[in-house]
VOPAGU-2260 file (C-alpha; in pm, 1 decimal, decimal comma):
REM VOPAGU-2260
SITE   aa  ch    i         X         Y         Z
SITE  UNK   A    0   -3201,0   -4909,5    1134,6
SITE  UNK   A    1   -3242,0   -4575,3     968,8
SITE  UNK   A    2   -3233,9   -4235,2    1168,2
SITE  UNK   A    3   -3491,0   -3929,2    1076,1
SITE  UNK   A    4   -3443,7   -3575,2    1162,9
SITE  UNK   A    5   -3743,8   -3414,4    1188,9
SITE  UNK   A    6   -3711,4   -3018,8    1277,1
SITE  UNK   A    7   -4010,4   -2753,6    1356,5
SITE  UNK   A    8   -4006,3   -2391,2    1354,9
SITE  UNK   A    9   -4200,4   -2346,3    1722,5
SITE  UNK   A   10   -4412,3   -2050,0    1544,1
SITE  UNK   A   11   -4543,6   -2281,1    1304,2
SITE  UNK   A   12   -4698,4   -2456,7    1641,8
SITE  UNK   A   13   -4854,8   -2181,3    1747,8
SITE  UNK   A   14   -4968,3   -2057,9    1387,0
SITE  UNK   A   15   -5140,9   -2392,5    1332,3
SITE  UNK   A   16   -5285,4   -2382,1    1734,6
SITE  UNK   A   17   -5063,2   -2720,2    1778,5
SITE  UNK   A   18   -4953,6   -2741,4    2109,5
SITE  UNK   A   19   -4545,1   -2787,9    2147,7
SITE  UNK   A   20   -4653,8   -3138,2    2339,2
SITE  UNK   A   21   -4797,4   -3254,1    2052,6
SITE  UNK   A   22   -4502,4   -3243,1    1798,8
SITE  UNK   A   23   -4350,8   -3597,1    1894,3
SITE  UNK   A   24   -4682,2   -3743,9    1754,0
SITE  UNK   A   25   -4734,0   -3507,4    1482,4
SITE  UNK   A   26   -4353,5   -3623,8    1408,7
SITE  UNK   A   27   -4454,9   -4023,1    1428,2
SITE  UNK   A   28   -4769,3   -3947,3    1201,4
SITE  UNK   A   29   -4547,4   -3796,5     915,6
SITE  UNK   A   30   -4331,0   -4091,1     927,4
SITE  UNK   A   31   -4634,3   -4299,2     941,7
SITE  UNK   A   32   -4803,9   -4133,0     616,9
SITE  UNK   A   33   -4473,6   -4175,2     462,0
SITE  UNK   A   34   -4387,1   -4515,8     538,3
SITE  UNK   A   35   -4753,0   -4626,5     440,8
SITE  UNK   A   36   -4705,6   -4394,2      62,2
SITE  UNK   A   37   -4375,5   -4578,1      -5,0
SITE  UNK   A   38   -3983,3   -4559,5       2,7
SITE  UNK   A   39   -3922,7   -4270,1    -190,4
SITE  UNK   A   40   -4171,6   -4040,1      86,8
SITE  UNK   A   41   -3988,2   -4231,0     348,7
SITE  UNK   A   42   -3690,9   -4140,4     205,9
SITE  UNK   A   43   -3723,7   -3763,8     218,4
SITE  UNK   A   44   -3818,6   -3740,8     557,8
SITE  UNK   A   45   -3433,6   -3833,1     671,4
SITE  UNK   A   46   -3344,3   -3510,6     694,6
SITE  UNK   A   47   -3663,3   -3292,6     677,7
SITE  UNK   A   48   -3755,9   -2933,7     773,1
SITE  UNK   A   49   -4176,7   -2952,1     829,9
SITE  UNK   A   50   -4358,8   -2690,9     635,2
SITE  UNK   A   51   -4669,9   -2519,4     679,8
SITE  UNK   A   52   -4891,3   -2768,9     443,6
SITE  UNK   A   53   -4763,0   -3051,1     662,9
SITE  UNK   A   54   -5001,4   -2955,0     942,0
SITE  UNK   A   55   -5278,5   -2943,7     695,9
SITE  UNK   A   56   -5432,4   -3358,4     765,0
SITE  UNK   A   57   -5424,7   -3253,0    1087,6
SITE  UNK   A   58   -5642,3   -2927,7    1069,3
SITE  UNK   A   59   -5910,9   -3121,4     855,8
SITE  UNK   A   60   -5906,0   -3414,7    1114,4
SITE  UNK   A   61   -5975,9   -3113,1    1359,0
SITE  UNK   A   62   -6259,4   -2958,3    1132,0
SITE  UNK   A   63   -6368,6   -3330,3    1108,6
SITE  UNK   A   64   -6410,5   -3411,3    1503,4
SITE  UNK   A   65   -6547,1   -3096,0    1580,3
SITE  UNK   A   66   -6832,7   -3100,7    1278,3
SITE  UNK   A   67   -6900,9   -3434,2    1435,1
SITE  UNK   A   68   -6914,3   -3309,1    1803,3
SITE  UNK   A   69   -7145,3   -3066,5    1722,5
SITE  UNK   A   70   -7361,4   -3316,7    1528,1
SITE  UNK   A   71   -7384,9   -3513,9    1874,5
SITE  UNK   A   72   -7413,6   -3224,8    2102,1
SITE  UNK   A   73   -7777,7   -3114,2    1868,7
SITE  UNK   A   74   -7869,4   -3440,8    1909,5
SITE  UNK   A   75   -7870,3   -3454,6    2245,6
SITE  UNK   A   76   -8187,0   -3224,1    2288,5
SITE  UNK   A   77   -8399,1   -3393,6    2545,6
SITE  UNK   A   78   -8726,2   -3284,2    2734,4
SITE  UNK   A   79   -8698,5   -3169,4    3075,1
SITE  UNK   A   80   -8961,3   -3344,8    3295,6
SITE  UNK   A   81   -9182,8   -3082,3    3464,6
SITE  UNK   A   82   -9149,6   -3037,0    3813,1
SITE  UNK   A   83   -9407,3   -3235,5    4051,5
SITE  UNK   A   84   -9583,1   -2865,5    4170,4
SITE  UNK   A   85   -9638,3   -2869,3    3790,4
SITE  UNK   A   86  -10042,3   -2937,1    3668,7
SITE  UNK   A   87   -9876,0   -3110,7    3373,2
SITE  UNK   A   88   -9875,9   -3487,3    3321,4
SITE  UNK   A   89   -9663,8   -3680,9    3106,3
SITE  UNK   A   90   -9791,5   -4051,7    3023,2
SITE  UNK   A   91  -10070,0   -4049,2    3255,5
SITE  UNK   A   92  -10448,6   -4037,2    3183,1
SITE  UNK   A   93  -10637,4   -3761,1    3274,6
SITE  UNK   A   94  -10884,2   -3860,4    3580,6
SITE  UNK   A   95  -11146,5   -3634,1    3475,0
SITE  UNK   A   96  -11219,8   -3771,5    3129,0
């Protein structure tokens, strides 16, 4: 069994907009990437002191979701039934023609 040590200056949290709740995952994902690359990235993450580029996967997975978000949310348009006071008919034949 090997042991990491993984430290985090808290302003690079707040810098990045990463909440402090999230750094056990961000953590586990760094090892992940690593382990996945090789031993030698694995290797260097023993004793490690996270930089600023490290959060940088996780601000274009951000830009990602939210891009895609807002590609569903314009999607979404829909047309409001009018209201039954309303003259207006949707799918129905006119009587009069």
């Amino acid at each position: 069994m090997s042991a990491f040590s993984i430290e985090i200056d808290l302003p690079l949290f707040a810098q990045n907009h990463v909440p402090v709740q999230e750094g056990p995952m961000f953590c586990l994902q760094l090892l992940t990437t690593a382990l996945l690359a090789g031993p030698a990235s694995l290797d260097r993450l023993h004793s490690y002191q996270v930089v600023g580029d490290d959060f940088r996967p996780l601000l274009v997975e951000r830009e990602k979701h939210a891009a895609e978000k807002a590609l569903k949310l314009r999607a979404r348009r829909f047309v409001r039934k009018p209201s039954h006071l309303s003259n207006v008919r949707l799918g129905v034949p006119s009587r009069n023609q």
